[in-house]
Structures are given as structure tokens and as C-alpha cells.
N, C-alpha and C positions, 0 to 999 in steps of 0.2 A: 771245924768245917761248917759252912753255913745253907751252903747248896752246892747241885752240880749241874754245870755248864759241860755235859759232853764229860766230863771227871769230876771230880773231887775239887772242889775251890779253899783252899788255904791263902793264908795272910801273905802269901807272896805270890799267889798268881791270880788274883784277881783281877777281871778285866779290866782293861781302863774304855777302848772301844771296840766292839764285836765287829769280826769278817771284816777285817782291814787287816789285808799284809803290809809288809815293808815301809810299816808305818815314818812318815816323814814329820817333825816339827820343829821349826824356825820362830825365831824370837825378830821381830822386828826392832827398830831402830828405838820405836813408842815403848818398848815393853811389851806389847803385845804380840799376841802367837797364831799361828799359822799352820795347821794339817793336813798334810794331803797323805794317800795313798793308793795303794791296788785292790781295784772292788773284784767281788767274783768272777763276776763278766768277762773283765779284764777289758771292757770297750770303752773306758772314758777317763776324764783324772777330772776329782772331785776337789773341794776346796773344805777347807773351814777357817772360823776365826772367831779368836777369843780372846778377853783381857788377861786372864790364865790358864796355866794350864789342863787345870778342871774343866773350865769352863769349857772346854774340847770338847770334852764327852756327851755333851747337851747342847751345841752349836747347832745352829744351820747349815746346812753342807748342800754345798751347790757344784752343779757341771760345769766347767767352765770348757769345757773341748770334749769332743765324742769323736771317736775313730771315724774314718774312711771307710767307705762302700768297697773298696776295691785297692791295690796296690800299697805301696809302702804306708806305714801306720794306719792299715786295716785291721791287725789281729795282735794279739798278746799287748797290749796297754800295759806297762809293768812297771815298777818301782819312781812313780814320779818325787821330784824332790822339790821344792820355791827356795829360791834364793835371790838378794838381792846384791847385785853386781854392774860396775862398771854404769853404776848411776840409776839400773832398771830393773823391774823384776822379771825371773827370769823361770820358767817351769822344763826342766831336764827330764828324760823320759823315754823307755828303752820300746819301742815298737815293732811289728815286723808287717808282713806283706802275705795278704792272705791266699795268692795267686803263685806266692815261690814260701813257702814255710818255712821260719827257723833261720831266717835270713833277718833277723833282728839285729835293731843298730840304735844309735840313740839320738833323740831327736830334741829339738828346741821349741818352745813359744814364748813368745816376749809380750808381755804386757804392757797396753797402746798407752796407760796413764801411769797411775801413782797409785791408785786403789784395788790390787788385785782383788778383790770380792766384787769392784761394778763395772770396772773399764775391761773392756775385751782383751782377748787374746788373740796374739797374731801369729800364725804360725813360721819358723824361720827354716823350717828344712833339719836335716841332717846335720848332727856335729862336724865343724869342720875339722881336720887335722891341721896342721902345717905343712907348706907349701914342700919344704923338705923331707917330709913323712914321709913313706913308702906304706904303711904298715899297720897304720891306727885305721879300726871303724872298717875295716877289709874282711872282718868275720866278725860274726856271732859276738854282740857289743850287748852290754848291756851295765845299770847300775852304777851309774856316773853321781858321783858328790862333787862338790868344790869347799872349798875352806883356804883361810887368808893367812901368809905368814911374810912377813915384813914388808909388805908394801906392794905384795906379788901375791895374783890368785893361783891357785894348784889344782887340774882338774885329774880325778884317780876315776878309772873306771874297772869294769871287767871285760875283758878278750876270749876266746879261743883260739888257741893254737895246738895244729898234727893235723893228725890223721883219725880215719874212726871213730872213737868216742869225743876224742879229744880234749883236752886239758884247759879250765878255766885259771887265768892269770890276770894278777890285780898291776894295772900301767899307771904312770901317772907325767904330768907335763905341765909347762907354765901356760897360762892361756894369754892372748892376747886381745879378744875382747869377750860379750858373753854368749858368741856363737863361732868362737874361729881359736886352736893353739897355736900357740907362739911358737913350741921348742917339741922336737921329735918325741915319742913315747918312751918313757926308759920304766923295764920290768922293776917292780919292787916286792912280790910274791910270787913265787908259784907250788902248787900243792907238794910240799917235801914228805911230813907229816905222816901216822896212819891214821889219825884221825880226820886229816883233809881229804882222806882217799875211800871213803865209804859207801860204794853206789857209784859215786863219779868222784873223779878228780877233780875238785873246784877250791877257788879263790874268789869269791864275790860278794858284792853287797857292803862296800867300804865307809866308813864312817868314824868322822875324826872330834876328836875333845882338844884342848890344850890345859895344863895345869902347870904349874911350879917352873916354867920356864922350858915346859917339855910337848912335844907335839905327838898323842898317843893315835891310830889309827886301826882301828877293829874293823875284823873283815866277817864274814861267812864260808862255812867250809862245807865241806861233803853234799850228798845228796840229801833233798827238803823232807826226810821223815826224824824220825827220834836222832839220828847221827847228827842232826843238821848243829853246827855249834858255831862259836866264835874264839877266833884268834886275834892276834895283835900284835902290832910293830909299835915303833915310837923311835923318834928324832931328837936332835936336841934344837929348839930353838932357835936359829942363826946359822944353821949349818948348812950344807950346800943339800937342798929337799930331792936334788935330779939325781945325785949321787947316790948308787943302793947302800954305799957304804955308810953311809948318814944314820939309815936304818937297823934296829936289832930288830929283831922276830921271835915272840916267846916259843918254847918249847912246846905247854901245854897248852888245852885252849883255858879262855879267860871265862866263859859263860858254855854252861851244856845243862843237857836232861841231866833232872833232879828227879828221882819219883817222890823221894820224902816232901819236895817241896810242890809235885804237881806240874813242871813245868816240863814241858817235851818238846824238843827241836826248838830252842830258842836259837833267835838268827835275825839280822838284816834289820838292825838298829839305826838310831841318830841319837846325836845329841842335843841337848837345847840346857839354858838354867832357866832355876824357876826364881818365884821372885824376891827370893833373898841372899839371888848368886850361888844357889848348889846345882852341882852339873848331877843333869839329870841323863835316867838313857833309857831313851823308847824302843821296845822290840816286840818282836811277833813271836808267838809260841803257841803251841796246846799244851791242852789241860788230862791229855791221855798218851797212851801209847799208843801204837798203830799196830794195825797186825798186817798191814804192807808193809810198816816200818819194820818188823819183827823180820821179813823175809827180805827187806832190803839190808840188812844189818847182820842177815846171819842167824838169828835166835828162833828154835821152835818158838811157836806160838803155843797158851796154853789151855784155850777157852775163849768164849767168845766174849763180843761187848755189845756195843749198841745195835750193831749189825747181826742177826740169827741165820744160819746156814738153812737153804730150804728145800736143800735135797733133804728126801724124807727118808731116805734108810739110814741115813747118819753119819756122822763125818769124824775121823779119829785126827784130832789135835794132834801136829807134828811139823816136820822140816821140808821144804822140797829141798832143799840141798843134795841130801842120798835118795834124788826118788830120778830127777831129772840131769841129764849130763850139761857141763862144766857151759857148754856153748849155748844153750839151752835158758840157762838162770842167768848167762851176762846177756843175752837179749832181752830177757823177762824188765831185768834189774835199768835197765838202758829204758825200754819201753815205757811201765807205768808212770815213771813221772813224767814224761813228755807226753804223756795220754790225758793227764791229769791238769798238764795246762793249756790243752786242747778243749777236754769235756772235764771242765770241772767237779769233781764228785766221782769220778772214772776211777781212781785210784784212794778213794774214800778212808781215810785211817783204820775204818775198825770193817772194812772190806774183806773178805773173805775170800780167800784162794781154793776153789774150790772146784777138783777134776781139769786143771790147766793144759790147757788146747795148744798145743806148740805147733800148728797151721790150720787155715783152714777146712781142707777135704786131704784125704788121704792120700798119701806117697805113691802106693799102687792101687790098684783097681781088679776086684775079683771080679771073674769071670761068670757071667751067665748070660743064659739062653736068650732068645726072644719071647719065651715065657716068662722070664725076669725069674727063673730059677740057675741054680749052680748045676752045669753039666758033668757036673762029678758026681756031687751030693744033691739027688732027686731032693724036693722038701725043703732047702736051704734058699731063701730070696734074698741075695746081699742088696741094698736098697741103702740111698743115702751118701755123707761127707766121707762117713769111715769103711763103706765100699769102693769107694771114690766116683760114686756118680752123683756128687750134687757138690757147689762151691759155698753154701751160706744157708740161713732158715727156708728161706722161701723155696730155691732149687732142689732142696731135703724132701720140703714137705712135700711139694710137686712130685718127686721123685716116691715119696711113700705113698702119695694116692695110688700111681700108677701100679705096684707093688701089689698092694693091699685087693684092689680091683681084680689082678692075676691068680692072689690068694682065694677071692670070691669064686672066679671062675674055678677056679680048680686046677 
């Protein structure tokens, strides 16, 4: 071990580039390579380019597109991918609308030349479906690849489908050029699994290889802390790709947390080779455990990390499982990572749960006087969320001036 990044750094998780999710790299026609991904912010898709694939990590990286002020592709920037299709290059890319949230879909820009790094990008809208479609890009879209098999491009993305929490499902379709499908969406995963079912029931984040005459396709499962892992299907070469029957689906996943090796919640890969034709495979992960993740996953936690608790009488390492009832931990569990890709840092891996508020001011409200005492119990000033006369800090503190003043007076 030679340092730590947040953990332990061993020979297998060392970084390649820092605070880049769903790392994307494309090999051009030259040989040369192309990354893009999701920055913090999540308000822009940046670019790089390099003879290899080292050379990534020490590139130039430039904006080539910034969200919107307002409406569709205003908020969550997420997972973009370059590819070059149907003669253009082409930048896919899942957005949402910061005036209806969570109404995310996935969107196109085409680039106006030949040089993604100096000619502009053009924006082209929303993925189209097929005219026949009823049912693609109608919910919660995100995480779209494309990849070529016989002469025909194949675009896989991820859906929501139900109710409630709802179920992430990996689709996939023939396209018809590189902003419109040819052929209706036909399901090729959805979370069977218990390892797809951890936090959330998800299928996302697809990303295909081919070797030995065989077409492999690795997804992303469960929710984005230590559970986060990869699965996999594969095809045979020539076979009919629309068909689910075409497909096997492993059992186990193919990639998960290692602690021996450092690596936590690995997920939402690509492929590319380097340059002496070995298929390489780029993915996002940490170097720690989470203590969200510990409570999204079920595990007491057992100690802190990076993050030190600052209540000062002191906090006993343990579960909220037996503290909080059943309805209670599936909102918690639902909550922080949609918080987390709201306000970045909100749901922090080595975050600390600590005294957890299941609303904001209190169910009922004690009774007192216009002395701001309890007409029961002389002496008693219920004051504040958990009297139920205040909804947040400010209305609290407001509320304990007035308090505190009655206290003075007598």
C-alpha cells in the first residue's frame, strides 16, 4: 500500500482519474481515445483526448455542452457516452428538468464536423423512439450505450417501470439513425436477483465487449453504495439480438466489493482495447466502505472514518434496523441517494447517522398557556419542532427566543 485516497490504495484500485463517475472511453477509427463522464456538479459533459489510454489521465478536458437554465436538460447531467455512428459523432446523455424532477430521459448532441475536441455541438433533443413504440423514454430513462453487430446498430438503455419505488429495467432496440429507433423496445433484464435488489431494484449502466464470436453485456445492479455491483448477459454472435431468448444472464455478479483488494461499489463501466488489442474495462468505484452504505445494505456500522460524529456526549456504533420501524428505513433507504444526486456530499460515504429525524416538527403539539408554559405542569415551556410549534431551524429558534424571554420574565 503506498497511500490513501479516502482508503487504502492497493495494486488493484489505483486511480486511473479522480471524481469521474460512469466513466466512458471510445477508441476512435486513428487509434486514438476519447473520455468522457459525470462531473460532480453533474451540469456539463466534459471531453478528453488521447493517443492512449494513459494519456487520459493527464489530457485536456474541456466543456463541450453546459445544462440549461431552466427545463429539460437543466439538472442531473449523467452518464454521457461519444460514439461514432451513422457517419457522425454522436454524445448520448441522460438529463432531467429542474422545474418537474426525476423526469429524466436521455438526450442527444451531434457534432457539427469531424473533430469532436474543436467543432461544436449541436444539440438534437430527446431520444427518439419508434413511431410504433408506445413505451420507450415515457419514464425515468437513463444510461443508454450503443454497440454494432452485423451491420445493425443496437441501442440498450435503462427504464422504470410500476409503481412507487419502482423497478429499473435494462431495453434494448435497433436504431434507425443516431437520434431515432427503428424497432419497439424489447426487455432484456430486469432485477430477478438478491444481489440486484439491495436499496433499490435496479438494472442500469449497460455496457458491451465482444470476444470469441460472442456478444458479452455487463450491467449495474442495486443501489450506488458498497452493494453497487455488476452483472452480465451475453449472446451468440448472429443471433436474432431482439430476441430475449438470444440472451443468458449470469447467476452471480461478475465484478463487486473486494475489501482485500480496496475496491467498493464497483459499477457502470465501458469497454475500449488498448493498443495492442486487449479489451480493457473502465469503471467507477471507492477506495472505502460507506457507513450510508453499511445502513443501506443492512450491516451495523462499527466506528467511524473520515467523517467524526460532533455530538459531544457520544454516539454508540450500531444498526438503525431495530431502533426505527420497517416504513421508516424503506423511506430513509429510498431518500439518501436521491438526496445525494440532488446535493452532492448529502449522503457522503463515511456520513454519519446520527439522532435520525423521521419529520420535521412533531406529530402533536403540547399544550401551553399564553405564558408559553404547560397548563398542567407549572415550570414546563414546551417550545420548538418537537413541541410541535416550529417547522425547521429558523421557526425553532424564533420560537425559543420567545420561550426563553417568558423564562426571564418569570
Amino acid at each position: 500500500m503506498e497511500q490513501k485516497i479516502n482508503g487504502p490504495i492497493t495494486e488493484y484500485n489505483k486511480p486511473f482519474i479522480l471524481q469521474r463517475a460512469d466513466p466512458f472511453v471510445g477508441r476512435a477509427a486513428d487509434g486514438s481515445y476519447y473520455f468522457t463522464a459525470s462531473v460532480p456538479a453533474y451540469d456539463r459533459i466534459i471531453l478528453r483526448h488521447a493517443d492512449t489510454i494513459e494519456g487520459l489521465a493527464q489530457a485536456e478536458e474541456i466543456t463541450v455542452w453546459t445544462r440549461h437554465e431552466s427545463g429539460p436538460m437543466s439538472e442531473h447531467i449523467w452518464a454521457p457516452e461519444i460514439h461514432y455512428v451513422f457517419g457522425r459523432w454522436y454524445i448520448y446523455f441522460a438529463g432531467d428538468d429542474r422545474d418537474n424532477l426525476w423526469t429524466i430521459r436521455p438526450y442527444v448532441l451531434e457534432c457539427s464536423g469531424q473533430d469532436p475536441m474543436k467543432d461544436a455541438w449541436v444539440e438534437r433533443g430527446q431520444m427518439q423512439c419508434a413511431d410504433a413504440d408506445e413505451f420507450s423514454f415515457r419514464a425515468f430513462s437513463l444510461d443508454a450505450t450503443i454497440f454494432e453487430s452485423g451491420g445493425d446498430r443496437y441501442f440498450v438503455w435503462a427504464e422504470k417501470v410500476g409503481v412507487g419505488r419502482q423497478i429499473s429495467n435494462l431495453y434494448i432496440a435497433r436504431m434507425e439513425s443516431g437520434v431515432k429507433l427503428a424497432t419497439v423496445q424489447v426487455l432484456l433484464t430486469t432485477p430477478d436477483y438478491d444481489w440486484e435488489r439491495v436499496g433499490f431494484w435496479v438494472n442500469e449502466g449497460p455496457a458491451v465487449v465482444k470476444h470469441d464470436g460472442r456478444i458479452f453485456l455487463t450491467y449495474s445492479a442495486s443501489a450506488t453504495g458498497a452493494c453497487y455491483c455488476m452483472g452480465m448477459l451475453s449472446a451468440v454472435e448472429g443471433t436474432d439480438l431482439l430476441d430475449p431468448k438470444s440472451w443468458i444472464k449470469e447467476r452471480c455478479p461478475v465484478l463487486a466489493t473486494d475489501a482485500e483488494k480496496g475496491i467498493y461499489g464497483p459499477g457502470h463501466n465501458s469497454f475500449t482495447k488498448d493498443g495492442e488489442g486487449n479489451d480493457i474495462c473502465v469503471y467507477h468505484a471507492r477506495t472505502y466502505e460507506e457507513m450510508v452504505g453499511d445502513f443501506l445494505a443492512g450491516r451495523p456500522s462499527q466506528g467511524p472514518r473520515s467523517i467524526l460524529p460532533t455530538y459531544r456526549p457520544g454516539v454508540a456504533w450500531g444498526s438503525l434496523d431495530g431502533v426505527l420501524p420497517a416504513y421508516v428505513l424503506d423511506t430513509l433507504k429510498e431518500a439518501l441517494p436521491l438526496f445525494e444526486r440532488k446535493l452532492h456530499g448529502f449522503a457522503h460515504p463515511d456520513a454519519v447517522l446520527t439522532g435520525v429525524e423521521t419529520r420535521s416538527s412533531s406529530p402533536v403539539r403540547i399544550l401551553r398557556s399564553g405564558a408559553y408554559q404547560s397548563p398542567a405542569l407549572p415550570g414546563l415551556y414546551p417550545c420548538g419542532e418537537g413541541a410541535g410549534y416550529a417547522g425547521g431551524i429558523t421557526s425553532a429558534a424564533v420560537d425559543g427566543i420567545k420561550v426563553a424571554e417568558a423564562v426571564i420574565r418569570g
